[in-house]
N, C-alpha and C positions, 0 to 999 in steps of 0.2 A: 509383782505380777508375772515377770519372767520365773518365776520358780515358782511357780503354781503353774503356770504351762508346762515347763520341764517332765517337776512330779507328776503328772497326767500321762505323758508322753513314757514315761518308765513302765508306770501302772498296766498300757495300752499293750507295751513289751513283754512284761510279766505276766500277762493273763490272754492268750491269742485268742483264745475263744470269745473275749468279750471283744475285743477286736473287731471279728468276722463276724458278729450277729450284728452290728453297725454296719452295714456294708446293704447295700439296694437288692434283691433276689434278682439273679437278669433274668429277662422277659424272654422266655423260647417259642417254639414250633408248638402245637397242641399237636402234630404230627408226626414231625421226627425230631422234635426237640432241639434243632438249630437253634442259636443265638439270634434274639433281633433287636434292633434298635429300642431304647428306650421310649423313643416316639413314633414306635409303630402302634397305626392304629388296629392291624391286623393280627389277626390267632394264629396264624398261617406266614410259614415264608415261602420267597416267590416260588421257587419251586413246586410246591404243593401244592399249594394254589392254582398255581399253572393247572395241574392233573385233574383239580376240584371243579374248574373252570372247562377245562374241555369235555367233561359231561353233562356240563350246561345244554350246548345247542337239544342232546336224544332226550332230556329230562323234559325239558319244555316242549318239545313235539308229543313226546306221550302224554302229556297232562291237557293240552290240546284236545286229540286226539280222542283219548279215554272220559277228556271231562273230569280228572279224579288225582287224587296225589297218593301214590304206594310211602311205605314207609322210606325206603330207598330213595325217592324223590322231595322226602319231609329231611333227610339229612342231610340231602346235598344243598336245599335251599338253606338251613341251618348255619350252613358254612360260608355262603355267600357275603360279599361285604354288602353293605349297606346301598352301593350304588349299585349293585347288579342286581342284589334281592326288586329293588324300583323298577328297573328296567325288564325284568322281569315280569312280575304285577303290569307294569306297561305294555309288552308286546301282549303276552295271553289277554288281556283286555282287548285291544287292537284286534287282536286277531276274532276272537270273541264275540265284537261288536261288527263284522263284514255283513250280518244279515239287519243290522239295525235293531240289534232286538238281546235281550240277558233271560236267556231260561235261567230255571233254579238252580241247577248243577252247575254253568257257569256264575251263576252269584256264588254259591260255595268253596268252588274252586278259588276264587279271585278273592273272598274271604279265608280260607285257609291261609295262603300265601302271604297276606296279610299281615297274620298271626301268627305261622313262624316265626317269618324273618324281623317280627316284631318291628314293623313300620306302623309310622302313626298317620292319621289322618289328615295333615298336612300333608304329606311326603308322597300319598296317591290321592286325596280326596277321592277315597271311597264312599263317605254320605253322600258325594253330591253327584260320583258318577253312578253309583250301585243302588241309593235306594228309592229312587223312583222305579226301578226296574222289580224293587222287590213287593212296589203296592201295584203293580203293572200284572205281575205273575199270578199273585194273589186272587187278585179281582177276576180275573182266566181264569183261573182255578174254581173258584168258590162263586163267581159271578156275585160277588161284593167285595167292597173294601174293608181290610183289616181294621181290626182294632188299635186304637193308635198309642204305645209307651212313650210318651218323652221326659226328657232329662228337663223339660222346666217342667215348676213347680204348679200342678194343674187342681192340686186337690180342695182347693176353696171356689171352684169351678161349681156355679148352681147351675145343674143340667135341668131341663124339661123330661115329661114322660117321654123311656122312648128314645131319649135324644142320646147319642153315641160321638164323640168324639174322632174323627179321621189324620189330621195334620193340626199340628199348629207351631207357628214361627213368628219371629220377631217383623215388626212390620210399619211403615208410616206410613198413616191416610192423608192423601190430598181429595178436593175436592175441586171441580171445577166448574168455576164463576163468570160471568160474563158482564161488562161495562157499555154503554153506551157511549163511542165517541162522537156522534154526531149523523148529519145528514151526507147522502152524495149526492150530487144530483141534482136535478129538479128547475124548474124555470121561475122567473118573477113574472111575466107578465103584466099585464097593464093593471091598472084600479081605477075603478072608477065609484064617485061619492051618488048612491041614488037618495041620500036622505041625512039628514046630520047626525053624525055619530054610525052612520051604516056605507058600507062598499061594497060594491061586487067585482070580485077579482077576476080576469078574462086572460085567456092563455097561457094559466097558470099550472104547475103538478107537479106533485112535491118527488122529493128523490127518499133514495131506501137508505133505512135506519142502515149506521155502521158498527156492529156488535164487536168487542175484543174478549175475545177467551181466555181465560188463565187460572193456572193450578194454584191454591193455597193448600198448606198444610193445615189437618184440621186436628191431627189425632196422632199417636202412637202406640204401641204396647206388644203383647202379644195376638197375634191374630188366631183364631181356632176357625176348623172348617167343621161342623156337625153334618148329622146326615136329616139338618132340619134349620139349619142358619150359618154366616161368618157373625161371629163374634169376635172383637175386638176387647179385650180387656189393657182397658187403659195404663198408661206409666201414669208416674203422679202428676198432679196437675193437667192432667188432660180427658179428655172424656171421651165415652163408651161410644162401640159402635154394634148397635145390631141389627143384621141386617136377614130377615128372613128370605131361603131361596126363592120360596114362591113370588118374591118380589126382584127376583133378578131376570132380565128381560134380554140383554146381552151382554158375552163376557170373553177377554182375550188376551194373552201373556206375551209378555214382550221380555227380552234381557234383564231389564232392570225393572219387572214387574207387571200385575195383573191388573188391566181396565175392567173398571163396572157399571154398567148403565141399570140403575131400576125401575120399574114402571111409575115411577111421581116423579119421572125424568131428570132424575138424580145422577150426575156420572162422579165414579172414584176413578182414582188412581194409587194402587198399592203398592208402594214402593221394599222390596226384599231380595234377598239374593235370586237369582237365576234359576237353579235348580229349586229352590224351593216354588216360586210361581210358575212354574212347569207343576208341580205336584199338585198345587192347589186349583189347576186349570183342571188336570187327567182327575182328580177329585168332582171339581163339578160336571165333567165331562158323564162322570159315571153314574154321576147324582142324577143326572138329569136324561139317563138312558142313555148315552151315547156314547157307551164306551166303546164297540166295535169301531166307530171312526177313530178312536182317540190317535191312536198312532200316529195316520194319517195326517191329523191334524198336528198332532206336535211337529212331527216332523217339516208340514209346510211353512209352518210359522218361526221355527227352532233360528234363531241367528237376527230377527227384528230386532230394532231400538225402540 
């Protein structure tokens, strides 16, 4: 064994070029070609970086500002690490959102940015901050709601005439039920026997039924919002809901989802993400003519449990 290592060891001697192509490329500057650590995660040494970085604060004002990204401002975000490209994408949002409100230019903008700096939708939750703003603009624009793409599987979807697809999202329907626990209340009073087998009861009145409310789960799947029903397409094992609008009588979104009351005094409760029952609220909101308040309304309600 030892001279088999040796002869290896000579070979290594007699041949340096085979040597030196075993050897790691070290990692430099994409700038000025400094040496950097093996476990940098950076394209840039401090230095540079430094320079790349102090035309951060004038980039981010103009893009503010302008609403728009020059090419100039597409390379400097290019260069950005990973945690400044965020925080970025964060302030121009912030900043963006002082009127309460994403026109289409700032969805663009805060979409571009995005894409650069190639951040995923984790890293900003842009679906869940951006596009309620984008069927918001929409609706302003065209005085309807868009057409709706989604990435689930919608194509064995039987539409009615007519019937158009708006939102649809993953979703669990409760229903809620109510039990009788008894009486409150109420007097015995006296009896008296006016005949065998008969009494009349004197100073007596009964007390009020005690009803207890509570939510079951009835259902799950995908929820769809048409511009003529919520349809529920069920997971397995569980069954369908549909529920035509003209039979919705009241409705209102909280954090963790949207209440339904219909007229055969049926109340849901549909449990989904946050930003998603915001959408499917400003959805019936405009279904049902009332999108000029909608704002208003999200806003007053934005933050309930």
């Amino acid at each position: 064994m030892a001279g088999i290592i040796l002869w290896a060891a000579v070979a290594l001697l007699k041949n340096p070029e085979r040597r030196r192509s075993t050897s790691p490329k070290p990692k430099t500057c994409a700038l000025c070609g400094a040496r950097l650590s093996p476990l940098s995660s950076s394209k840039y040494c401090r230095r540079c970086y430094s320079r790349i970085k102090a035309q951060f604060p004038e980039v981010q004002q103009k893009i503010i500002q302008t609403k728009s990204i020059d090419d100039n401002a597409s390379q400097i975000i290019k260069k950005l690490s990973k945690k400044d490209a965020i925080k970025l994408f964060e302030d121009v949002y912030q900043e963006f959102m002082k009127d309460s409100e994403l026109d289409i230019d700032e969805i663009e903008v805060l979409g571009k940015i995005q894409e650069i700096a190639s951040l995923s939708e984790e890293e900003v939750k842009s679906l869940e901050r951006l596009l309620f703003y984008v069927l918001f603009t929409s609706a302003k624009k065209f005085n309807m709601l868009p057409p709706f793409n989604s990435e689930i599987d919608l194509k064995n979807v039987v539409l009615r005439e007519n019937e158009a697809i708006h939102y649809a999202a993953l979703a669990t329907f409760y229903e809620l039920r109510k039990s009788r626990k008894g009486y409150r209340g109420g007097m015995g009073g006296a009896s008296v026997e006016l005949s065998k087998g008969f009494a009349l009861q004197i100073g007596a009145h009964g007390g009020e039924m005690e009803e207890e409310y509570y939510l079951v789960e009835s259902s799950s799947g995908v929820l769809l919002i048409t511009n003529q029903r919520l349809l529920l397409l069920p997971g397995e094992g569980k069954r369908l809901v549909n529920l035509p609008l003209d039979k919705i009588v009241y409705y209102r979104y909280y954090r963790n989802g949207l209440e339904i009351f219909s007229d055969n005094e049926k109340a849901y409760f549909v449990k989904m993400k946050f930003y998603e029952a915001k959408i499917f609220y400003f959805c019936l909101r405009v279904l049902f003519g009332k999108f000029d308040e909608s704002l208003k309304e999200l806003g007053r309600v934005d933050g309930e449990e």
